[in-house]
C-alpha positions in Angstrom: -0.8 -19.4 23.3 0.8 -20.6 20.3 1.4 -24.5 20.2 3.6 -26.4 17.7 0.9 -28.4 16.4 -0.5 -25.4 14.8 2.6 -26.0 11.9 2.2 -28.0 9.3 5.4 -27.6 6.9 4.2 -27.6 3.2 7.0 -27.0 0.4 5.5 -25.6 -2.8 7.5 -25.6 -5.8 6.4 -22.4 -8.3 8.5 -23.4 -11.5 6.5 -20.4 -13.1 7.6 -18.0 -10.3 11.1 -17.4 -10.9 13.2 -14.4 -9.8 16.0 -12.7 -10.7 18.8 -11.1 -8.2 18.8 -7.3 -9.7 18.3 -5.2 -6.8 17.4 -8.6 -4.4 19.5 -7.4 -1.6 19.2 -3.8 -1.0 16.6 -1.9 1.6 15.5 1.7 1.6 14.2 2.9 5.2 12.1 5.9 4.8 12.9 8.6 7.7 10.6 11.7 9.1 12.9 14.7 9.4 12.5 18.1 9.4 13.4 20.9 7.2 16.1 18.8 4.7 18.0 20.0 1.6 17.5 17.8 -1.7 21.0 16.9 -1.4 20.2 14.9 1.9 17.3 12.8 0.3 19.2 9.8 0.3 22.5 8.7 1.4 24.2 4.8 1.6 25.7 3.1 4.5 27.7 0.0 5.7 27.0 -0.1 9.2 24.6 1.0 12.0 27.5 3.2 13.4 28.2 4.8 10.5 24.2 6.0 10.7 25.0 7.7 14.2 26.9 10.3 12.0 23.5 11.6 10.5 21.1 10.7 13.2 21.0 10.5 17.5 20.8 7.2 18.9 16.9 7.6 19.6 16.2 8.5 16.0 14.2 5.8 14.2 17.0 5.7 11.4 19.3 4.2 13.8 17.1 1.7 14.9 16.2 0.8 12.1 20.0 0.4 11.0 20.8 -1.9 13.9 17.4 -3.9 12.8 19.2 -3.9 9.5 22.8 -5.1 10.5 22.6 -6.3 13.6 21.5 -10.2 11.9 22.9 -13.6 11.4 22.9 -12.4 7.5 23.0 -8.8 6.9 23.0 -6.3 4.5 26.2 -5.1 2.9 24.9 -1.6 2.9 21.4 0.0 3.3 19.7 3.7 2.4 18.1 5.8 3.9 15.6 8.1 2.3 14.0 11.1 4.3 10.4 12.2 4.3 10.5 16.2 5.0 8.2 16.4 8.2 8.9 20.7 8.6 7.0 23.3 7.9 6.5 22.7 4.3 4.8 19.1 5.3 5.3 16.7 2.1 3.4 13.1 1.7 5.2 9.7 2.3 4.3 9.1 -1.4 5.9 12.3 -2.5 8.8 11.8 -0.5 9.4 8.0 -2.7 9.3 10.1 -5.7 11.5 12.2 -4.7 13.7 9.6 -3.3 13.7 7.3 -6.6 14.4 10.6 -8.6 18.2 10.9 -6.7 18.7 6.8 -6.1 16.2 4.2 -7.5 18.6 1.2 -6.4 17.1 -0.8 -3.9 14.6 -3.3 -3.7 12.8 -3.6 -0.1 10.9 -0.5 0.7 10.3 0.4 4.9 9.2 3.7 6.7 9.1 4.8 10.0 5.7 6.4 9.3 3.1 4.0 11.4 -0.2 6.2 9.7 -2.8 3.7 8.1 -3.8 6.2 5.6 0.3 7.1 4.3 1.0 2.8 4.5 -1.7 2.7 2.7 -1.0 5.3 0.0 2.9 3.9 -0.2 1.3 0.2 -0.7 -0.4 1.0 -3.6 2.7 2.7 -5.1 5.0 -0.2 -4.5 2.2 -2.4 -6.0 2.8 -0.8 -9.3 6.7 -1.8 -9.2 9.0 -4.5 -9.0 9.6 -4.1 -5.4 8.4 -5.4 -2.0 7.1 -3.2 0.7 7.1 -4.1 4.3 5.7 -2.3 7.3 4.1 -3.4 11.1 2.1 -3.0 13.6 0.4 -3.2 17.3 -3.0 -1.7 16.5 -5.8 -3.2 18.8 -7.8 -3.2 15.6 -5.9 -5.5 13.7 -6.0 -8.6 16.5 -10.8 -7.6 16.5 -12.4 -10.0 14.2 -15.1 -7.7 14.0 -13.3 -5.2 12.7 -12.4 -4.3 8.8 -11.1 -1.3 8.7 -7.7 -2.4 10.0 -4.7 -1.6 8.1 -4.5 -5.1 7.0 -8.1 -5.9 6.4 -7.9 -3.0 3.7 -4.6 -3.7 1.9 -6.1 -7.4 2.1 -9.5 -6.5 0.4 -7.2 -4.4 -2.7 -5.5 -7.9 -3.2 -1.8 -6.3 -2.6 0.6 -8.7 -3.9 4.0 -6.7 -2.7 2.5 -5.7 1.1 3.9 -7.6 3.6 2.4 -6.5 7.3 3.6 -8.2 10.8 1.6 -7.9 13.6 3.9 -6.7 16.4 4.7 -6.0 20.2 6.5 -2.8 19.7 6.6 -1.3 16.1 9.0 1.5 17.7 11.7 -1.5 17.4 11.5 -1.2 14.0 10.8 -5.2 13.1 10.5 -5.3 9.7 13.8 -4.0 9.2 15.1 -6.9 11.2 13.8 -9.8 8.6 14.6 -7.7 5.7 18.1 -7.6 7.3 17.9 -11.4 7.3 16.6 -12.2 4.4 17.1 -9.3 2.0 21.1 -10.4 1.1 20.0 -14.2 0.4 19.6 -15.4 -3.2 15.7 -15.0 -4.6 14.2 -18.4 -3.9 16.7 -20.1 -1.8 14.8 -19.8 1.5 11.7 -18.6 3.0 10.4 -16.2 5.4 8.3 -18.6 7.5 9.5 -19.7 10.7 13.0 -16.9 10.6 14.1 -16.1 13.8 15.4 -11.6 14.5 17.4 -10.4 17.2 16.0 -7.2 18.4 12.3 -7.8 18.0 10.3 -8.5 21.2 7.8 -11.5 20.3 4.0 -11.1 20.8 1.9 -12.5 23.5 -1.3 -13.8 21.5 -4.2 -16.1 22.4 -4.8 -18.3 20.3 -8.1 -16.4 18.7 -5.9 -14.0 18.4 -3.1 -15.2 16.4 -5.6 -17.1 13.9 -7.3 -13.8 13.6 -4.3 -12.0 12.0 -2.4 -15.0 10.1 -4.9 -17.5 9.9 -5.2 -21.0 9.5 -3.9 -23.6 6.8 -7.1 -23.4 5.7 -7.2 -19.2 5.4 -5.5 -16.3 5.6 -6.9 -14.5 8.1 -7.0 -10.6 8.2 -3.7 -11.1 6.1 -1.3 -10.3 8.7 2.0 -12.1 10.0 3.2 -12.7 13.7 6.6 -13.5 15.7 5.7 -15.5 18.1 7.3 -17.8 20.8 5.9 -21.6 19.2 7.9 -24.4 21.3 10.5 -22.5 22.7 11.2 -20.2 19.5 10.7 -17.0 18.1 9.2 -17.6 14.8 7.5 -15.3 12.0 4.2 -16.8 11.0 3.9 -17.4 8.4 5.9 -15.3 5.8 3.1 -13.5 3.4 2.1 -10.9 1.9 -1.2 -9.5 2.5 -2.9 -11.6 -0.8 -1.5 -14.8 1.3 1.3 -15.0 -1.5 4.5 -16.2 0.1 7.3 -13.6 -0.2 10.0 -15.8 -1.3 7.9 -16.4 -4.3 7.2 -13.2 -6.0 9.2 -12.4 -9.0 12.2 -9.9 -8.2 11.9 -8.5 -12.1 
């Protein structure tokens, strides 16, 4: 079980690192559907409701909305791209392309794909660009120290400096979209990830091998993972990295 004198607060100041805001505060969930029209690639919205037009209640897009919105901080609006799942099968990777080619105006990149081999394939696209990619997890793999061929052993072991991957109870509650909610809107710089606190996530019951196998120590990284954990009577994310170890809040917008 986590304890609070796992946490040792550091502040680093990055002078070097600075951001910009261009794009800072706007997410693009990636949805499977089937059989779509180009002119459904990629609409805006402004609430989680407003997503219940498009998609059932059940549908990961909506979850992921109500990840989204449903914060202390939100979002003003978010997008939703769609990945065409039918008969004529298309890549997650394609899918981006084609997303970027009708609306290339958002910053934080998230899928509802869980596939290690289409994370992986996204992950190195987003490493190329000026944006931040964040996706999770509950695979038995990732919490077996003997294991390396874990999702986030292998974005690890490229060095991905825009990857951020949490370690999670239930991935089907769509996590990640509840810290980008959170933090997404903020100014570049002005806070960090570690520590945040979601509504909508269930928190992970780790031992303490465990949770130092994913995140680490002070003194490593781990298998470069995060975790939201329950550490003296809160729900925390620890500790607010990508999978390189760099700290999110410190990687340059532009």
């Amino acid at each position: 079980m986590a304890s609070v004198n796992e946490i040792i607060e550091i502040n680093i100041t990055r002078e070097s690192r600075g951001v910009t805001r261009q794009g800072f505060g706007t997410p693009l969930f990636i949805a499977e559907q089937a059989d779509i029209t180009e002119a459904e690639r990629v609409r805006t919205y402004t609430s989680a409701e407003a997503v219940l037009e498009d998609f059932s209640e059940t549908d990961a897009a909506y979850i992921a909305a109500q990840r989204f919105f449903g914060q202390q901080v939100s979002p003003t609006f978010i997008k939703i791209g769609l990945q065409d799942t039918g008969t004529a099968t298309e890549t997650l990777t394609e899918a981006y392309d084609l997303i970027k080619d009708v609306d290339d105006d958002f910053y934080f990149v998230t899928a509802e794909t869980r596939d290690a081999t289409e994370v992986e394939a996204l992950a190195d696209v987003v490493e190329t660009e000026k944006r931040i990619f964040v996706t999770s997890t509950d695979s038995s793999d990732a919490v077996d120290a003997g294991t390396d061929t874990d999702i986030g052993s292998v974005l690890q072991a490229k060095d991905l400096a825009r990857t951020m991957v949490i370690y999670v109870e239930d991935p089907a509650e769509i996590p990640e979209a509840a810290f980008v909610g959170l933090q997404a809107p903020k100014d570049p710089g002005s806070t960090t990830w570690k520590f945040k606190t979601v509504s909508g996530v269930t928190v992970s019951t780790l031992t303490t091998t465990q949770s130092i196998t994913l995140k680490g120590t002070q003194f490593d990284y781990g298998k470069g993972y995060n975790t939201y954990e329950r550490v003296g009577g809160r729900n925390i994310l620890r500790e607010g990295r990508m999978v390189n170890s760099e700290f999110v809040d410190q990687l340059k917008v532009a």
